[in-house]
C-alpha positions in Angstrom: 119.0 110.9 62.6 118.5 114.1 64.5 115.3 114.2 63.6 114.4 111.1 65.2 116.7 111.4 68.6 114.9 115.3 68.6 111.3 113.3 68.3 112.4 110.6 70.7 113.4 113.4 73.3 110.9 115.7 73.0 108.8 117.1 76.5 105.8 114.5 77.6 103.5 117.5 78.4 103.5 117.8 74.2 101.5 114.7 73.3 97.9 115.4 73.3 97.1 112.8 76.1 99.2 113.8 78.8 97.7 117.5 78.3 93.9 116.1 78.4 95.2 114.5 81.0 96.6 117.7 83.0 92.9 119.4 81.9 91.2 116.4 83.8 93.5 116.5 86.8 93.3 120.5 86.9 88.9 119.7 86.7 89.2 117.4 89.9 91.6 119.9 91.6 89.1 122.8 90.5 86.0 121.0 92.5 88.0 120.2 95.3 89.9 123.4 96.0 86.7 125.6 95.0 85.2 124.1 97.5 87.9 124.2 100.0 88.3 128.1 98.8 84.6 128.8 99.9 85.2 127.3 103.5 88.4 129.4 103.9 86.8 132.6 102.8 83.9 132.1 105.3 85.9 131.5 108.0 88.3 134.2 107.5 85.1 136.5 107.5 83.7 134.9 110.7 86.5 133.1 112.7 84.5 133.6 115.8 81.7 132.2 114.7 84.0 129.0 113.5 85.2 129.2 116.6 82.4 128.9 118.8 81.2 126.1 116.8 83.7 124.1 119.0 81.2 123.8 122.0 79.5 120.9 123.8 76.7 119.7 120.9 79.7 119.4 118.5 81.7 116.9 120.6 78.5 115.1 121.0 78.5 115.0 117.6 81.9 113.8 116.6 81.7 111.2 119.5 77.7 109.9 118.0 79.8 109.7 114.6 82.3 107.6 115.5 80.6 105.4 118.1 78.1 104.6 115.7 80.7 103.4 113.0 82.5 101.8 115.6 79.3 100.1 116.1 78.6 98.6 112.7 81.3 97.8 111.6 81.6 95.6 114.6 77.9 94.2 113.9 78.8 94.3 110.1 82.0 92.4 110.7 81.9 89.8 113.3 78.6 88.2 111.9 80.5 88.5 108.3 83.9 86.5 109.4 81.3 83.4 110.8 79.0 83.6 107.5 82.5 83.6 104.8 83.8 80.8 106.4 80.4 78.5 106.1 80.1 79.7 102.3 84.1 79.1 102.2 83.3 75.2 104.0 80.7 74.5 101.3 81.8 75.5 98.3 79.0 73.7 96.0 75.3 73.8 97.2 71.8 74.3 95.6 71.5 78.5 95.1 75.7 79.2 96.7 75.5 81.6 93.5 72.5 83.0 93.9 73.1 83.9 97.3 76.4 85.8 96.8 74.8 87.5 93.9 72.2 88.3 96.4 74.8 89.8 98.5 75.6 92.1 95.6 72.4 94.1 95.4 73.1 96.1 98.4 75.9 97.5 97.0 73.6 98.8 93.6 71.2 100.4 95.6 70.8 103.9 96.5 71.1 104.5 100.3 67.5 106.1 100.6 65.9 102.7 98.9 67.9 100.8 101.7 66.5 103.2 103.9 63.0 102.8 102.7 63.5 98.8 102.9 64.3 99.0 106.8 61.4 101.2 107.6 59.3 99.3 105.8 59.7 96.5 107.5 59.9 98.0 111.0 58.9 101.3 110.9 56.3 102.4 112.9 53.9 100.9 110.1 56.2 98.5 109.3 55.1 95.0 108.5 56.3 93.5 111.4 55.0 96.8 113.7 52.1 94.4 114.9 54.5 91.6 116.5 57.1 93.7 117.8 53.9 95.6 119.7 52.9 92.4 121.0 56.5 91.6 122.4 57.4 95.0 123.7 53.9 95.4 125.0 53.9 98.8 124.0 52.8 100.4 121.1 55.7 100.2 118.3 57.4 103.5 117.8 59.6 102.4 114.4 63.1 101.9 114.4 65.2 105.2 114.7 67.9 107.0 115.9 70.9 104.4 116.8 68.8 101.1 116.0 67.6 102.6 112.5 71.4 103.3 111.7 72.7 100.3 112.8 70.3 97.7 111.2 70.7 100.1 107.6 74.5 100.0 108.1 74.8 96.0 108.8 71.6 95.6 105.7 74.8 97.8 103.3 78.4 96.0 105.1 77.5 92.7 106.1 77.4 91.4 102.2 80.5 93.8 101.9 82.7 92.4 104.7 81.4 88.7 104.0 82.5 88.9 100.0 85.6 90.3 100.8 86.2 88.1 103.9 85.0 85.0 100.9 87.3 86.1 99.0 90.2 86.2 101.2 89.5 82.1 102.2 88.8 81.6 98.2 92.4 82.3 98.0 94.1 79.5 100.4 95.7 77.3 97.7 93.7 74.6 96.8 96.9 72.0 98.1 96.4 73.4 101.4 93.0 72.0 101.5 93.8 69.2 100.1 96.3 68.3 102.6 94.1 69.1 105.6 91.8 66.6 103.9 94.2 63.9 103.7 95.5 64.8 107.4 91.7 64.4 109.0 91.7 67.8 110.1 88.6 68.8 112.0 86.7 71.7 111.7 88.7 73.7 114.5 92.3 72.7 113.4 91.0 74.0 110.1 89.9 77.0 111.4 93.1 77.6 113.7 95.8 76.6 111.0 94.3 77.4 107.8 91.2 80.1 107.6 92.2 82.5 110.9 95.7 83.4 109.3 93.8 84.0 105.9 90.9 86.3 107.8 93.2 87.9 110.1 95.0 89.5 107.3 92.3 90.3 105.1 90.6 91.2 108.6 92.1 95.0 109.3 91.4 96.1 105.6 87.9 94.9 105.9 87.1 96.4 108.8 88.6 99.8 108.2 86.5 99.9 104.7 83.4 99.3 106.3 84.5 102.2 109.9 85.1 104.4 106.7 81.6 103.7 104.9 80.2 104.7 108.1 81.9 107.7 109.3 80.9 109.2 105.9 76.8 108.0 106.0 75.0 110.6 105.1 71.5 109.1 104.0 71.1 106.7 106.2 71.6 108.9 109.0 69.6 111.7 107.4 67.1 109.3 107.0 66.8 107.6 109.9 68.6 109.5 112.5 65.4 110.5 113.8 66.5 113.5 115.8 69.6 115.9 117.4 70.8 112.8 119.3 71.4 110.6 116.7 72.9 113.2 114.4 76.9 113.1 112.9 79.1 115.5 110.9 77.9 114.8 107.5 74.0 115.5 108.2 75.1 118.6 111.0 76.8 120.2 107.9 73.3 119.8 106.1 71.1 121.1 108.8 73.6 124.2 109.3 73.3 125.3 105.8 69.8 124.4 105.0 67.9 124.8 108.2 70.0 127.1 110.4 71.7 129.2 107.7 74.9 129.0 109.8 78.1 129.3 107.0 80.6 129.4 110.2 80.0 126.3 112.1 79.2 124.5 108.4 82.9 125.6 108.1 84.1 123.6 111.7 82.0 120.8 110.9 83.4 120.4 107.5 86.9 120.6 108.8 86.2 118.2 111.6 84.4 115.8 108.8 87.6 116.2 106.5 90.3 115.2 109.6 88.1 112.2 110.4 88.2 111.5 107.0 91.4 112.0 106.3 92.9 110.0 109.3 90.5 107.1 108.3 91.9 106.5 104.7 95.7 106.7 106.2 94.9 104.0 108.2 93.2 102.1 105.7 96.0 102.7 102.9 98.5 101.5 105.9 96.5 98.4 106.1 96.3 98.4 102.0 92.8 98.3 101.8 91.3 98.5 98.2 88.7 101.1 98.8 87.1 100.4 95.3 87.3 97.1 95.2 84.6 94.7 94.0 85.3 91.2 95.7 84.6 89.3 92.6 84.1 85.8 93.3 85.5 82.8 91.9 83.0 80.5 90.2 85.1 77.6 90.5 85.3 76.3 94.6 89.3 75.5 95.5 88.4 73.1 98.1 87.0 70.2 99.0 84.0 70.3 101.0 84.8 69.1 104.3 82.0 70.2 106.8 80.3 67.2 108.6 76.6 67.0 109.6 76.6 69.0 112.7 78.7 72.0 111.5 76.0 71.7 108.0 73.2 71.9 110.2 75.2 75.4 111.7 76.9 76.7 108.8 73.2 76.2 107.5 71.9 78.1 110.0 74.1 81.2 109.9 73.5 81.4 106.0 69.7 81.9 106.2 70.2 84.2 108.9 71.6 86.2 106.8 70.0 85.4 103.4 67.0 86.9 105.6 68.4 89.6 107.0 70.1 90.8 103.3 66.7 89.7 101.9 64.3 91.2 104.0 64.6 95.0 103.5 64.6 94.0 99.5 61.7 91.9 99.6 59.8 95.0 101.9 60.7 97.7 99.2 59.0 95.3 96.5 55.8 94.3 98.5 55.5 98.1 100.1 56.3 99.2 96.4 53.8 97.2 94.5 51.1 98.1 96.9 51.4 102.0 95.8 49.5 103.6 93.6 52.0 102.9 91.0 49.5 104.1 88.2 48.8 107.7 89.5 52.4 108.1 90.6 52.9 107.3 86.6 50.7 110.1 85.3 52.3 112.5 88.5 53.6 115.2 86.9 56.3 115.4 89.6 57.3 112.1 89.1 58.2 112.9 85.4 59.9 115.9 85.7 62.5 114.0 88.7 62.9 111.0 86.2 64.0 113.4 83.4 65.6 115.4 86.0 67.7 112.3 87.4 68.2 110.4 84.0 69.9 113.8 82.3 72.2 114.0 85.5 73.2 111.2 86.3 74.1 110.4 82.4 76.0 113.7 82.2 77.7 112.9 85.3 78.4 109.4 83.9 80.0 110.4 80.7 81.9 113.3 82.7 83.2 110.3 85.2 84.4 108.4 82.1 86.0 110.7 80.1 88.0 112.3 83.3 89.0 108.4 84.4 90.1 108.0 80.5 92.2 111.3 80.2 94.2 110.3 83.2 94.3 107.0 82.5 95.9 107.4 79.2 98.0 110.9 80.4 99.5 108.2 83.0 100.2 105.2 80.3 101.7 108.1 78.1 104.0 109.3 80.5 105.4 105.5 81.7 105.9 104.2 78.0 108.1 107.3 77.4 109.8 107.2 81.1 113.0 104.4 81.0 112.1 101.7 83.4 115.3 102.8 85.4 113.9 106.6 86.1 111.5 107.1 88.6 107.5 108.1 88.1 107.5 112.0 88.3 104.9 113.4 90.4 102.6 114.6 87.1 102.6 110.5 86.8 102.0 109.7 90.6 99.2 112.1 90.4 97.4 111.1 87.4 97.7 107.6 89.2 96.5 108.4 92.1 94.3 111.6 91.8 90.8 109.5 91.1 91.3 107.8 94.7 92.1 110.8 96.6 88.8 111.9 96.3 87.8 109.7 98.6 89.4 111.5 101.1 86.4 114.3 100.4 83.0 113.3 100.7 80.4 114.3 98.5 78.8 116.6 101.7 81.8 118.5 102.3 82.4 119.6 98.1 79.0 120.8 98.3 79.4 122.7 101.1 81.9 124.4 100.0 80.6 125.4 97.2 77.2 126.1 98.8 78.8 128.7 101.1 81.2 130.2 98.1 78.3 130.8 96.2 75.9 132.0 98.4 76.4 135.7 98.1 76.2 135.4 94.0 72.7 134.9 93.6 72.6 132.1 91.5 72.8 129.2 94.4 69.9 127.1 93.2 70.3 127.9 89.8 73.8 126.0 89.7 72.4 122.9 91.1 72.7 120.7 87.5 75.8 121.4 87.4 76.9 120.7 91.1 75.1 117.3 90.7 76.6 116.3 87.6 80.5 117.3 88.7 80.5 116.3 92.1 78.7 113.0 91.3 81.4 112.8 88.3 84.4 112.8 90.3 83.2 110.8 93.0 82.9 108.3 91.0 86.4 107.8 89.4 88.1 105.8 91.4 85.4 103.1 90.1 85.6 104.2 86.9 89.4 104.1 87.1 89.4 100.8 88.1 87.3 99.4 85.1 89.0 101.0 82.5 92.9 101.0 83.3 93.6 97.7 83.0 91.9 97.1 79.5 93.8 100.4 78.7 97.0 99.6 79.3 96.7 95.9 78.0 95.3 97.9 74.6 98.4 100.3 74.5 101.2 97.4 75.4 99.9 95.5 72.2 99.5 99.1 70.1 101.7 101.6 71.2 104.4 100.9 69.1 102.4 100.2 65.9 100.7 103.1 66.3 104.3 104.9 66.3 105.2 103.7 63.5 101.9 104.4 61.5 102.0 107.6 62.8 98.5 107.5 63.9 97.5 109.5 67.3 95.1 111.8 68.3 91.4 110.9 68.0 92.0 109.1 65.1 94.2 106.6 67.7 91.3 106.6 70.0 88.5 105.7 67.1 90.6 103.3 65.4 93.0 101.3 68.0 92.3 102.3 71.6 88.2 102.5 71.1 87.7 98.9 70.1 89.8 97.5 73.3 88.0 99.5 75.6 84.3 99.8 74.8 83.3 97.4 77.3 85.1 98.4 80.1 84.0 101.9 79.1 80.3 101.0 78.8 80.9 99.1 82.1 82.9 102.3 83.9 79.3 104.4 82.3 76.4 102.5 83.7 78.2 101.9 87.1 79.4 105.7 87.2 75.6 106.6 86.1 73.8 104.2 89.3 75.7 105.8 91.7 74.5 109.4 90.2 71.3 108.5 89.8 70.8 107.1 93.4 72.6 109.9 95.3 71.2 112.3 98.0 74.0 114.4 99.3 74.7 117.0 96.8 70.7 117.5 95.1 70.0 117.7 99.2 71.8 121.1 99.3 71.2 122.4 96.3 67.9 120.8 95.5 64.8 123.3 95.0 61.3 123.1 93.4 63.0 124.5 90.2 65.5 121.2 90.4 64.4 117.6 92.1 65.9 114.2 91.6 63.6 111.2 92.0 65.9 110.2 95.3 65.1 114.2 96.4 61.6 114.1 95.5 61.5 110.7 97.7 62.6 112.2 100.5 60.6 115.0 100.1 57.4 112.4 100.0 58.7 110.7 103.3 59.1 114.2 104.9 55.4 115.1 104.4 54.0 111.4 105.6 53.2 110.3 101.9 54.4 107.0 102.7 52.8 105.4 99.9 54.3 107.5 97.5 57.6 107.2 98.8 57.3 103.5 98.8 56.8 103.3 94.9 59.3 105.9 94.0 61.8 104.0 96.3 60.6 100.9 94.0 61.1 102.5 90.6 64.0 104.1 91.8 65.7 100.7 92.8 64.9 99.0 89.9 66.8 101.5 87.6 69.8 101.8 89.3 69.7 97.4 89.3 69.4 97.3 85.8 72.0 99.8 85.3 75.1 98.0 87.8 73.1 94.6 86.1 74.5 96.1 82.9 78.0 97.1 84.3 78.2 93.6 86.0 77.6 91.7 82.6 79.7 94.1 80.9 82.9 93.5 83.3 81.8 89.1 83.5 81.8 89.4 79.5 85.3 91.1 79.8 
């Protein structure tokens, strides 16, 4: 009897899980204070050069960052509240599904492909370069600075806001349509009694999300900034380490980048915005369709204008794409060393991702099944519950920095790119990760746990035998999403990328930087199709769930 009361009573930290996951929470905290470590030792070295950083240019810069989020998130939003409610009033049409899956490809690709998609369509070669010349009456220039940003920001939140926003309106009980039906209510009573209250309160969280996507753009802006005025933290950071070779006003910028940061996912966890959420859809409509002929012929409208608007940058990186020299790219040799490059990292990263998000996941389910439902979470639980998401707080940009300037003295600053990519990359994408597996998780261990106590089994012999099967999907699911946002991103490989060490998104901007359009135009293709197939594979992986 002693025995057993010593067993039941013995310390948490003991079981296996809880201690991978305290190794998984001590890699994340690694990352994120090494990097915060190199910033504080520069500046202690050079605090008037941090110092002096804090001049005109930067408040031009920090007031260009936020007026430009402020910016589409207005013209991501507004158009997004009017477009949700015409797919919520018509809840059954010819291609409804095919349209919001439509509005789910611009979350799957990389930011540089999106990039490549607005230029291509009205860059200064652009397909439509010829009628906007005839318009203006001037030769066309291309679409940079502000307007480039702006059009790539709405082509990446409109589909966001107007999911989310969907969603919100899916919700209204059905009997609430139902009795507006019965009642006769109009389009505008509707609107004012029934969809507003439902939007307003999904509203703030949707609109924060998106101001926070856009304070922390990095490709887009990198992209198609198109010069010192149209220039924010993220990409000032970059051009202080890599073109000016300035470590001391990297370090202010970082810091400024971090408080914006920071205050921007306070506010959106005050408004309890899901910052990974996935707006899934219901397949099923909850209302009656109600719209009469005039409001169709509108509601009508305002879907194809944005059908064409999602659709047009996609369509532009296919037809620009195709018309490459898809063959000799192929054979480049370039070409095959970035794929290799890009595949290896971005499926290290991705099985990194997954087995951090699993050693907290299970560390946290560990700790609550031995906690009494009366006792409060201890702060090694609260952590491993909410470490993934507080990564967020840190963009990509700002770990690499700080780990560019830490090891820039040692020599070996391009030689630790691989393994920059792959951890950065990693943890950045937990919180999705997270998210996939720790419901199936702790479904698996409510129906398990206590068999498995009495069998004795733990360990990895738990894990093959009992946890495994439950979570494979999910896991799989967690792998090819984690491994499509590796494979598609820019802001670490941009720091530490070299001719030793290119990704195919590096390599593409390295093509667009030296006018080899063409070339950039069929990597951007090849480049969107693989990370599609892969968040194709995580989407039917979490439907099949």
């Amino acid at each position: 009897m002693e025995a057993s009361d010593t067993a039941q009573t013995r310390s948490p930290p003991r079981d296996g899980r809880v201690l991978a996951g305290v190794a998984g929470l001590g890699l994340v905290g690694l990352l994120v204070g090494g990097a915060f470590a190199g910033l504080i030792l520069v500046a202690a070295r050079d605090w008037s050069g941090a110092a002096s950083a804090f001049d005109a240019y930067l408040a031009r810069i920090v007031g260009f960052t936020l007026w430009q989020a402020a910016l589409s998130t207005l013209l991501s939003v507004a158009p997004a509240i009017l477009v949700a409610r015409a797919l919520a009033r018509h809840p059954s049409f010819p291609g409804r599904g095919l349209i919001l899956k439509l509005f789910a490809l611009p979350l799957a690709l990389p930011a540089i492909v999106a990039a490549m998609g607005v230029l291509a369509l009205l860059g200064r070669a652009g397909l439509f370069a010829d009628t906007l010349t005839m318009l203006t009456g001037t030769r066309w220039q291309g679409i940079y600075g502000l307007s480039g940003i702006l059009v790539a920001h709405v082509f990446f939140n409109l589909p966001l806001a107007t999911r989310f926003l969907l969603q919100a309106l899916e919700a209204v009980p059905a009997d609430q349509w139902r009795l507006a039906a019965q009642l006769g209510m109009g389009a505008r009573a509707s609107f004012r009694l029934i969809e507003w209250p439902a939007l307003r309160a999904a509203l703030p969280g949707v609109a924060g999300l998106v101001f926070m996507l856009c304070v922390t753009s990095f490709t887009i802006v990198l992209t198609l900034g198109g010069g010192p005025a149209a220039t924010t933290l993220e990409v000032a950071i970059y051009q202080a380490l890599r073109f000016d070779f300035d470590p001391a006003r990297a370090v202010a910028l970082t810091a400024l980048q971090i408080g914006l940061t920071v205050c921007a996912v306070a506010f959106l966890m005050r408004l309890g915005a899901d910052m990974t959420g996935d707006a899934n859809l219901p397949v099923a409509p909850r209302r009656p369709a109600v719209a009469g002929r005039a409001e169709r012929a509108v509601n009508g409208a305002l879907i194809l204008a944005a059908l064409a608007f999602v659709a047009g940058p996609l369509a532009a990186v296919a037809i620009t794409g195709l018309k490459a020299d898809l063959a000799r790219l192929a054979a480049d040799p370039a070409v095959h060393a970035a794929t290799v490059t890009s595949l290896v990292l971005a499926l290290a990263a991705a099985l990194l991702s997954v087995a951090l998000s699993l050693s907290l996941v299970a560390a946290r389910r560990a700790l609550e099944t031995k906690r009494p439902r009366t006792v409060r979470p201890s702060l090694l639980e609260r952590m491993l519950d909410t470490g993934a998401s507080l990564v967020l707080v840190v963009p990509p940009i700002v770990l690499g920095a700080g780990w560019f300037v830490a090891l820039q003295g040692t020599g070996r600053l391009f030689a630790m790119a691989p393994i920059m990519v792959v951890t950065v990359n990693a943890v950045m994408a937990m919180p999705f990760a997270v998210r996939a597996i720790h419901p199936a998780w702790d479904a698996a261990s409510a129906r398990h746990e206590k068999l498995a106590a009495q069998l004795g089994i733990s360990g990895f012999n738990r894990l093959r035998l009992i946890d495994w099967p439950s979570i494979r999907r999910p896991a799989f699911t967690a792998l090819a999403f984690a491994m499509a946002l590796s494979l598609g991103d820019l802001g670490v490989i941009a720091l530490f990328g070299s001719d030793a060490v290119q990704t195919l998104p590096y390599l593409l901007y390295a093509r667009m930087g030296s006018y080899r359009t063409a070339d950039a135009a069929g990597l951007a293709l090849i480049l969107g199709l693989v990370c599609l197939g892969l968040m194709m594979l995580a989407e039917r992986g979490r439907n099949r769930r």
